[in-house]
mmJSON file of the N, C-alpha and C atoms, coordinates in Angstrom:
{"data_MODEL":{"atom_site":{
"group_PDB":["ATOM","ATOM","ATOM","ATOM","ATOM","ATOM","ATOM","ATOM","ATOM","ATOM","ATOM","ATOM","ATOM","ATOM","ATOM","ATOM","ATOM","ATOM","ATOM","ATOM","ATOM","ATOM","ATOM","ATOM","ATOM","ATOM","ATOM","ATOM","ATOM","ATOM","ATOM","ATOM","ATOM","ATOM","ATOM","ATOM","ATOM","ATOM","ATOM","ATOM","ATOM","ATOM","ATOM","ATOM","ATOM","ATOM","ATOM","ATOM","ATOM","ATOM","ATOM","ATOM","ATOM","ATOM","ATOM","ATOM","ATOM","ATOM","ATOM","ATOM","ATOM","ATOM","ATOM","ATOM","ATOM","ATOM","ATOM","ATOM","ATOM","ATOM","ATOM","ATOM","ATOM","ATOM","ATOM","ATOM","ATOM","ATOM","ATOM","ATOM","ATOM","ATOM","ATOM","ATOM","ATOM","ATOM","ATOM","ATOM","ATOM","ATOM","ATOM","ATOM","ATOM","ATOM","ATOM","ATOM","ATOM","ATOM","ATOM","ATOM","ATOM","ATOM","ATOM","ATOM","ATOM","ATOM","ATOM","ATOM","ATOM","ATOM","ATOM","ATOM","ATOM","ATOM","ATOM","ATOM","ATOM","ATOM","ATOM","ATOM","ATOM","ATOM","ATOM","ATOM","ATOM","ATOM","ATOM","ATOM","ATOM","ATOM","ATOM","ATOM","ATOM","ATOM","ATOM","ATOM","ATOM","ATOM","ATOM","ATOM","ATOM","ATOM","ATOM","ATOM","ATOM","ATOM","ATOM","ATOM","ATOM","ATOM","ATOM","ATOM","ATOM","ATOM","ATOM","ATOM","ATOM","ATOM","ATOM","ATOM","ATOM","ATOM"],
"id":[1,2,3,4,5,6,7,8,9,10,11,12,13,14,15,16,17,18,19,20,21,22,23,24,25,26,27,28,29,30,31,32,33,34,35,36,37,38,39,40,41,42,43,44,45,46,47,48,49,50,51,52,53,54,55,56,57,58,59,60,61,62,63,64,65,66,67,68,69,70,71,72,73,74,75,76,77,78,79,80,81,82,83,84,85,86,87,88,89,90,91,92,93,94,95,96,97,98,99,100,101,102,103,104,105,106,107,108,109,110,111,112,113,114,115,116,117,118,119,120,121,122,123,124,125,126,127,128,129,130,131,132,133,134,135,136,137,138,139,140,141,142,143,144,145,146,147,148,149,150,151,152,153,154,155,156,157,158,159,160,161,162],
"type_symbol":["N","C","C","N","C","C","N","C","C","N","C","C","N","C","C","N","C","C","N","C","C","N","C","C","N","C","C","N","C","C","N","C","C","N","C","C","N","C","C","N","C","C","N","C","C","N","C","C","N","C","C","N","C","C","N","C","C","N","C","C","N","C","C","N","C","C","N","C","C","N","C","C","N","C","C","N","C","C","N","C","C","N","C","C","N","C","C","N","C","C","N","C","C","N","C","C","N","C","C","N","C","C","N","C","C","N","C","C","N","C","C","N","C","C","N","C","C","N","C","C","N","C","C","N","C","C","N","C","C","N","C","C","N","C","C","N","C","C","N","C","C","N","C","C","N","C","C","N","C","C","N","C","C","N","C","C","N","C","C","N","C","C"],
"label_atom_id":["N","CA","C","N","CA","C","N","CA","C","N","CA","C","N","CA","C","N","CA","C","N","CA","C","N","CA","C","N","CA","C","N","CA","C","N","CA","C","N","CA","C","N","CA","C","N","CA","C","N","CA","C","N","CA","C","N","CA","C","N","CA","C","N","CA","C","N","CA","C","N","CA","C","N","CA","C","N","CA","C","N","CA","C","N","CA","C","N","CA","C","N","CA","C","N","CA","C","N","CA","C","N","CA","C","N","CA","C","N","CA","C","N","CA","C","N","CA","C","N","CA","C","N","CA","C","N","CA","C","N","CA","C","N","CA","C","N","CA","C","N","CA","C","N","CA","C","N","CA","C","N","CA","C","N","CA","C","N","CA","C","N","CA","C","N","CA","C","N","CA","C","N","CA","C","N","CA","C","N","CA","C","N","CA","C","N","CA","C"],
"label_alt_id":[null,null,null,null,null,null,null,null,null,null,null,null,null,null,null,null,null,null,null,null,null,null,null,null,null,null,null,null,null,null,null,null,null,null,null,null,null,null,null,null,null,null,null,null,null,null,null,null,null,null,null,null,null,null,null,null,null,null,null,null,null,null,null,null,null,null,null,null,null,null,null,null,null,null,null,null,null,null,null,null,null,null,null,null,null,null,null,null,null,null,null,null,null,null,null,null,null,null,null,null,null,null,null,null,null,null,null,null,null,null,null,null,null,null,null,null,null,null,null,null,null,null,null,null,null,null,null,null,null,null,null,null,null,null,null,null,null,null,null,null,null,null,null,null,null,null,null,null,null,null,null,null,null,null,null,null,null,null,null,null,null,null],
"label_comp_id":["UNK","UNK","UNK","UNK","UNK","UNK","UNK","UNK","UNK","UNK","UNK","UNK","UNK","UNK","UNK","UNK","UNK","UNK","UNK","UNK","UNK","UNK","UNK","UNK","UNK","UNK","UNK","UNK","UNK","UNK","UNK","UNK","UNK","UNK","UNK","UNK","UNK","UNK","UNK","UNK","UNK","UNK","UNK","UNK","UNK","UNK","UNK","UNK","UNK","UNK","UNK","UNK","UNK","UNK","UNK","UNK","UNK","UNK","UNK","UNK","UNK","UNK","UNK","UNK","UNK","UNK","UNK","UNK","UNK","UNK","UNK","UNK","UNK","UNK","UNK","UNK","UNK","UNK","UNK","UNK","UNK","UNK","UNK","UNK","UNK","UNK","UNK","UNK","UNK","UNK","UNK","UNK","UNK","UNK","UNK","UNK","UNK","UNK","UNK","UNK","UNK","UNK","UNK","UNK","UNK","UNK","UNK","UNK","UNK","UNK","UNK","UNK","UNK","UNK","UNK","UNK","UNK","UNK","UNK","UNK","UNK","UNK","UNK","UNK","UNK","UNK","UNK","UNK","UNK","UNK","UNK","UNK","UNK","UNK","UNK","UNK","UNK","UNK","UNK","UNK","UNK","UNK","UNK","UNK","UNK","UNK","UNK","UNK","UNK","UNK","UNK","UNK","UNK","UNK","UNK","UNK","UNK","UNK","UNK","UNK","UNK","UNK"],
"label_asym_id":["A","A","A","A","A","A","A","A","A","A","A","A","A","A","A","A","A","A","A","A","A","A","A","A","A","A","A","A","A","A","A","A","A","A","A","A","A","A","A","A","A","A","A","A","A","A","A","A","A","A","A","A","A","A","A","A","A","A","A","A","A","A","A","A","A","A","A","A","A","A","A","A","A","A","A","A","A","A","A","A","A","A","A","A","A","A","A","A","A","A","A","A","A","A","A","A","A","A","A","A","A","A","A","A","A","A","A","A","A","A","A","A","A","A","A","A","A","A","A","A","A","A","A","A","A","A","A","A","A","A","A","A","A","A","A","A","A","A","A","A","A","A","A","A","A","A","A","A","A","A","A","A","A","A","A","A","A","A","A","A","A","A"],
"label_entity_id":["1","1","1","1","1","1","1","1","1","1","1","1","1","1","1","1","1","1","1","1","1","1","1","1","1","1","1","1","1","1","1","1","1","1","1","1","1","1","1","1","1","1","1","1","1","1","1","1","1","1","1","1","1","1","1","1","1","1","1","1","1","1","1","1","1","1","1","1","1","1","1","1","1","1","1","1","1","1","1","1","1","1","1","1","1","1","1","1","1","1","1","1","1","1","1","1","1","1","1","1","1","1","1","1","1","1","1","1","1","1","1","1","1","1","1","1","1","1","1","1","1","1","1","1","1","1","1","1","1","1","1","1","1","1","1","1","1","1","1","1","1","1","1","1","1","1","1","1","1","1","1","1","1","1","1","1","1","1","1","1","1","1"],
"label_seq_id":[1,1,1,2,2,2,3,3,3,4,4,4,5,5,5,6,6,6,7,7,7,8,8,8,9,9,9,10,10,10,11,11,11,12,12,12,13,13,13,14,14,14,15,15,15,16,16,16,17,17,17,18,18,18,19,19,19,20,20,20,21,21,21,22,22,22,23,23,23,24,24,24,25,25,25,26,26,26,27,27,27,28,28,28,29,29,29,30,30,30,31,31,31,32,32,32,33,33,33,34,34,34,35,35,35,36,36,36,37,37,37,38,38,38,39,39,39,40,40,40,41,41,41,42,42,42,43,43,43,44,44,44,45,45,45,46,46,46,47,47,47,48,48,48,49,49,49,50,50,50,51,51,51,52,52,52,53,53,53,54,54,54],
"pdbx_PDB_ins_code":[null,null,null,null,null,null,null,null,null,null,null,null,null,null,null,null,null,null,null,null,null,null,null,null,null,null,null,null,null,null,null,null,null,null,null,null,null,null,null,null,null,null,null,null,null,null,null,null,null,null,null,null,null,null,null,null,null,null,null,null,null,null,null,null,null,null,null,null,null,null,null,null,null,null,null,null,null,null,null,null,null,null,null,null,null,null,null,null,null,null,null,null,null,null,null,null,null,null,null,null,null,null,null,null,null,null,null,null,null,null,null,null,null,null,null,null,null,null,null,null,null,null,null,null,null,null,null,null,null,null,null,null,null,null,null,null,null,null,null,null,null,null,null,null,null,null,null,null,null,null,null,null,null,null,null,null,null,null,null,null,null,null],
"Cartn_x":[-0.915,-0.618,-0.95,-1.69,-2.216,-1.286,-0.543,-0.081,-0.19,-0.749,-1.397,-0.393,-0.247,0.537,-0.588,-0.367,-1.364,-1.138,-1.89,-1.486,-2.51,-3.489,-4.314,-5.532,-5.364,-6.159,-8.016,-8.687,-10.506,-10.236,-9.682,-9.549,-8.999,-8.282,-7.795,-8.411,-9.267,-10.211,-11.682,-11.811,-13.248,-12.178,-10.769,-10.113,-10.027,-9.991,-9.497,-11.08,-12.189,-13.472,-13.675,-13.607,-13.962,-13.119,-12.25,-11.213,-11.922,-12.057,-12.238,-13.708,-14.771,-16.238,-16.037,-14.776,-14.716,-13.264,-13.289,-12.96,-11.143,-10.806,-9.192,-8.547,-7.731,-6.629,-5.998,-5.94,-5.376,-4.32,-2.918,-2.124,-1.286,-0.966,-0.425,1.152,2.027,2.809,3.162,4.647,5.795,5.892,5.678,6.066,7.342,8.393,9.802,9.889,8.873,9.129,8.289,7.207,6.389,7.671,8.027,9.026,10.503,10.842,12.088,11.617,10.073,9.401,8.991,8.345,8.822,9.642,10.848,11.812,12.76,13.011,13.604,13.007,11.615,10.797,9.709,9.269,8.953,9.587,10.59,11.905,11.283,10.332,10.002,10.433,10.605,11.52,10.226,10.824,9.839,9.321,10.761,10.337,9.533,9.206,8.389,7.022,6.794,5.693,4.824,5.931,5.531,4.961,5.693,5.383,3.581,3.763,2.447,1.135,1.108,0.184,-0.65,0.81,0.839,-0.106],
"Cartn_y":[8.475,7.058,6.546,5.411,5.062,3.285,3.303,1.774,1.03,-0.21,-1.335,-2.369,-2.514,-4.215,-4.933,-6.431,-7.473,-8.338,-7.205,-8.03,-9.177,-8.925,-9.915,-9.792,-8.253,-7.561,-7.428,-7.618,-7.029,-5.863,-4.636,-3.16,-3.278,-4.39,-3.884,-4.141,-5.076,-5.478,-4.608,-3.745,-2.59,-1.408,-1.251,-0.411,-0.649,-1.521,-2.17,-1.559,-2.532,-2.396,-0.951,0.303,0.996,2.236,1.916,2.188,2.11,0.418,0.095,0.562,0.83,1.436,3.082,3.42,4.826,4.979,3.638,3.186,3.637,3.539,3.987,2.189,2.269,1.292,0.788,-0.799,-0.932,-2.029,-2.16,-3.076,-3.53,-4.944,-5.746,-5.83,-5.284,-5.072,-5.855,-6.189,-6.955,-6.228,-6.814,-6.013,-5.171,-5.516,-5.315,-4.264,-4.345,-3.031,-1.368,-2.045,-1.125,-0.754,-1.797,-0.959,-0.022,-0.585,0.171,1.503,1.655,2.846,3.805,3.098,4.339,4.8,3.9,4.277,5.223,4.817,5.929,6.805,6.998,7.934,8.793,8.324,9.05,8.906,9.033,8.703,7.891,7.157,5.966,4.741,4.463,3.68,2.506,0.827,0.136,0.592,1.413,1.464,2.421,3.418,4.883,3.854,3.028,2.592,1.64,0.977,0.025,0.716,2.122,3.1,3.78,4.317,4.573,3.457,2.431,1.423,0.91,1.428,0.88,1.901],
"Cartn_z":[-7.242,-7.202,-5.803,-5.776,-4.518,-4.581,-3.5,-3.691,-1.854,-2.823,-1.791,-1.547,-0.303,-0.036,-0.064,-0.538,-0.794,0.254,1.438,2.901,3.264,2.433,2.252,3.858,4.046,5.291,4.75,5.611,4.942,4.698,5.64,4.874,3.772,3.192,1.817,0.966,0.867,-0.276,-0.087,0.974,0.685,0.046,0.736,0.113,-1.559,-1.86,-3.647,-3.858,-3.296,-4.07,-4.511,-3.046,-3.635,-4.725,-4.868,-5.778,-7.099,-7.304,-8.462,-8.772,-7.801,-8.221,-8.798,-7.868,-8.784,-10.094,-10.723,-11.637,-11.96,-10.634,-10.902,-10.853,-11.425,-12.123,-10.989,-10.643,-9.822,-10.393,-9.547,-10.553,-9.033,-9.095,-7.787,-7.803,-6.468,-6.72,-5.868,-5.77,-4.469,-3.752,-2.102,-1.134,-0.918,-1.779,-1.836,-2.744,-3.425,-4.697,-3.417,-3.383,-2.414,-1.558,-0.369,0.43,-0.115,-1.054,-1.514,-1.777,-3.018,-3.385,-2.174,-0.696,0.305,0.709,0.745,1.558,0.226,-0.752,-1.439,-2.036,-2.178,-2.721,-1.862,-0.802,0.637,2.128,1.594,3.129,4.531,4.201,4.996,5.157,6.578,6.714,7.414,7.792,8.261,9.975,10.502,11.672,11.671,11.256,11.152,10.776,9.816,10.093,10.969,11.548,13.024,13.823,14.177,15.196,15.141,13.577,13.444,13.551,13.368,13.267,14.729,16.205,17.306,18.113],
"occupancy":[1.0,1.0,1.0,1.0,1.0,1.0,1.0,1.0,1.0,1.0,1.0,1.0,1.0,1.0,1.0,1.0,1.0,1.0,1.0,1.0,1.0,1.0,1.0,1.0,1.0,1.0,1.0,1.0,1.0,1.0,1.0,1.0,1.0,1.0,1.0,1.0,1.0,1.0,1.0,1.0,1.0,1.0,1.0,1.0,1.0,1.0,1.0,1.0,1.0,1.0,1.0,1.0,1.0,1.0,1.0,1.0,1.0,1.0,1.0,1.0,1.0,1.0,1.0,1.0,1.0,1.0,1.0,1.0,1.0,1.0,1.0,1.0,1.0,1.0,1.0,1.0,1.0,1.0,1.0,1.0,1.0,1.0,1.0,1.0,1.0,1.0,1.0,1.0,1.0,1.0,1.0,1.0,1.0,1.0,1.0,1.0,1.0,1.0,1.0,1.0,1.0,1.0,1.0,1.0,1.0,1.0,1.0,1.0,1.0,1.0,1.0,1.0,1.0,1.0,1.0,1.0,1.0,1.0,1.0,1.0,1.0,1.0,1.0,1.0,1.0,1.0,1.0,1.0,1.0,1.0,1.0,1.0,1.0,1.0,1.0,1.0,1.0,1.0,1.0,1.0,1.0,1.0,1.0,1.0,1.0,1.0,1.0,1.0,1.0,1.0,1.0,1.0,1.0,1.0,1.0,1.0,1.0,1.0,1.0,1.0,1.0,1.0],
"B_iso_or_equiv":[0.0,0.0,0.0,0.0,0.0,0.0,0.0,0.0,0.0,0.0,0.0,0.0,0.0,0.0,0.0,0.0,0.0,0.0,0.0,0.0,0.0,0.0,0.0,0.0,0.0,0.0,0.0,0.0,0.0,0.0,0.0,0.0,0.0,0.0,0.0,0.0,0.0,0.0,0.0,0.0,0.0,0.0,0.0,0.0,0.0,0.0,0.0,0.0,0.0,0.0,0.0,0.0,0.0,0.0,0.0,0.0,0.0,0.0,0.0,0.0,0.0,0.0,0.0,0.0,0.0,0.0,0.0,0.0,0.0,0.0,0.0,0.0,0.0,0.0,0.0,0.0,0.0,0.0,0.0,0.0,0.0,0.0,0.0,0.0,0.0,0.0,0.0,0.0,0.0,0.0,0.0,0.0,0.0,0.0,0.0,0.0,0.0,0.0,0.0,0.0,0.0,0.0,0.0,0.0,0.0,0.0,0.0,0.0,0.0,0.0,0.0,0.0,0.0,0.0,0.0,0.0,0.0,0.0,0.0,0.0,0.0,0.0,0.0,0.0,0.0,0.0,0.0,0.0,0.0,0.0,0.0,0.0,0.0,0.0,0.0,0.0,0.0,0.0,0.0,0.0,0.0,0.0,0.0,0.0,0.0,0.0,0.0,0.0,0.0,0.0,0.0,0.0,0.0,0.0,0.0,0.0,0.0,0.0,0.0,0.0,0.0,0.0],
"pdbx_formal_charge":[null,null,null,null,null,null,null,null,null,null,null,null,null,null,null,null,null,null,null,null,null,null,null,null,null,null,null,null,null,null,null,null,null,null,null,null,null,null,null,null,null,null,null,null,null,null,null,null,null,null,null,null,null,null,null,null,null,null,null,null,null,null,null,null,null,null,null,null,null,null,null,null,null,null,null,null,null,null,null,null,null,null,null,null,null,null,null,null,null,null,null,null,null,null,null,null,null,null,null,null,null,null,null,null,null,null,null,null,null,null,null,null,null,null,null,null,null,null,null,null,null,null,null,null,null,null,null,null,null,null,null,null,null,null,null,null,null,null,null,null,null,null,null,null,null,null,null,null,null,null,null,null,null,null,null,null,null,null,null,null,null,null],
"auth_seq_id":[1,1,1,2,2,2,3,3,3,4,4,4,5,5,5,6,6,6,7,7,7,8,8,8,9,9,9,10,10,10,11,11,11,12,12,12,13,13,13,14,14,14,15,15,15,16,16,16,17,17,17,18,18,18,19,19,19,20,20,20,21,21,21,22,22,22,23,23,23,24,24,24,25,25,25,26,26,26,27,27,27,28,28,28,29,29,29,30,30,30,31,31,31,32,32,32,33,33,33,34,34,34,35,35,35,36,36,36,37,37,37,38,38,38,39,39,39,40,40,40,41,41,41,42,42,42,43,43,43,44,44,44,45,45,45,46,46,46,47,47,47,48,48,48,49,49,49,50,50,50,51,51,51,52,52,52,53,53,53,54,54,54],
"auth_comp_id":["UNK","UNK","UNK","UNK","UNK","UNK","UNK","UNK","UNK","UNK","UNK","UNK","UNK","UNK","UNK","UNK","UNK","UNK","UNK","UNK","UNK","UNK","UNK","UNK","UNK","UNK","UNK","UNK","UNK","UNK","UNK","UNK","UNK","UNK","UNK","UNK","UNK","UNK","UNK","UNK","UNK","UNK","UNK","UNK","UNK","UNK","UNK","UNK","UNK","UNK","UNK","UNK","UNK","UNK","UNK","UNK","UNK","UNK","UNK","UNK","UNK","UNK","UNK","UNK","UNK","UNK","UNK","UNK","UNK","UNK","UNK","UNK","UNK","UNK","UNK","UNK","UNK","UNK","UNK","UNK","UNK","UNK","UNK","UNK","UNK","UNK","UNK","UNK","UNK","UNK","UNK","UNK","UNK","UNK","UNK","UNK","UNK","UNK","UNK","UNK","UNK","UNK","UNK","UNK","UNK","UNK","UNK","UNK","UNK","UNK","UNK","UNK","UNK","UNK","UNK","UNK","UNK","UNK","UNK","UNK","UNK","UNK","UNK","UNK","UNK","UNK","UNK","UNK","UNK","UNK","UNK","UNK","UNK","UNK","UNK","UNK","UNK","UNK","UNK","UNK","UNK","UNK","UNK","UNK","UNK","UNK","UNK","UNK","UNK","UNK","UNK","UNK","UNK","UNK","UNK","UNK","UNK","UNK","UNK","UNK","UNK","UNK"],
"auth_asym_id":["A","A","A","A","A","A","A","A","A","A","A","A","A","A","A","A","A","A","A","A","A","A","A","A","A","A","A","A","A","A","A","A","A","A","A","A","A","A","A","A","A","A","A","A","A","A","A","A","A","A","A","A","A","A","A","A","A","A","A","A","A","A","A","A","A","A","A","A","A","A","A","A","A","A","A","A","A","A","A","A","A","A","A","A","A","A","A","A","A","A","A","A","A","A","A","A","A","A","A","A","A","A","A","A","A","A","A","A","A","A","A","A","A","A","A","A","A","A","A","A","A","A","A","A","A","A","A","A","A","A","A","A","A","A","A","A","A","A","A","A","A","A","A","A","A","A","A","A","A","A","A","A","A","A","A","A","A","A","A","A","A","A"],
"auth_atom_id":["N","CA","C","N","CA","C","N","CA","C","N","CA","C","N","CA","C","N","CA","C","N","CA","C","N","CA","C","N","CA","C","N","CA","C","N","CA","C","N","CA","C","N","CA","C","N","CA","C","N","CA","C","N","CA","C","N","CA","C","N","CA","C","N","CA","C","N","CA","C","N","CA","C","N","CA","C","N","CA","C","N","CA","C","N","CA","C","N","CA","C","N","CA","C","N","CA","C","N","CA","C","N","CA","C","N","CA","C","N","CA","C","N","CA","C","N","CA","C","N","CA","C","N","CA","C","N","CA","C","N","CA","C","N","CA","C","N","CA","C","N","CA","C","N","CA","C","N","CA","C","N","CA","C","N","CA","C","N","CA","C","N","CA","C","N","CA","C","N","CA","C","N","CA","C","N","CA","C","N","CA","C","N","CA","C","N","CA","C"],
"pdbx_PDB_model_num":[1,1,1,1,1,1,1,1,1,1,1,1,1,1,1,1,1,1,1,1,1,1,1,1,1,1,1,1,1,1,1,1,1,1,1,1,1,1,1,1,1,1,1,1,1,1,1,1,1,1,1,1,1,1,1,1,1,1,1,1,1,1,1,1,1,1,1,1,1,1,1,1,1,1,1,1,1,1,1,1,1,1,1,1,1,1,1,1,1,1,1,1,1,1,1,1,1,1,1,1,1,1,1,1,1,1,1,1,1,1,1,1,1,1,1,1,1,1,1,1,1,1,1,1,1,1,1,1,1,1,1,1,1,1,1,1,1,1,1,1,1,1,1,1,1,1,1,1,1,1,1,1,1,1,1,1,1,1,1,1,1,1]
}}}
């Protein structure tokens, strides 16, 4: 499972394109669902990802 925030970034739409050229399923989710799904399903929290980005 590959899940996207619809940050509305250029990496995310070559990220989507080439997804969808190698024909995997893509489906748009709430940022709120995404964050709850890391944080209770890969023990990620927002600050662990601020850190990495910086």
């Amino acid at each position: 499972m590959i899940l996207l925030e619809p940050t509305c970034g250029h990496y995310s739409y070559l990220v989507q394109q080439a997804l969808l050229n190698e024909v995997y399923d893509l489906f748009q989710v709430e940022n709120k669902s995404v964050r709850e799904f890391r944080k209770n399903n890969l023990g990620i929290n927002e600050t662990q990802i601020q850190w990495v980005q910086r």
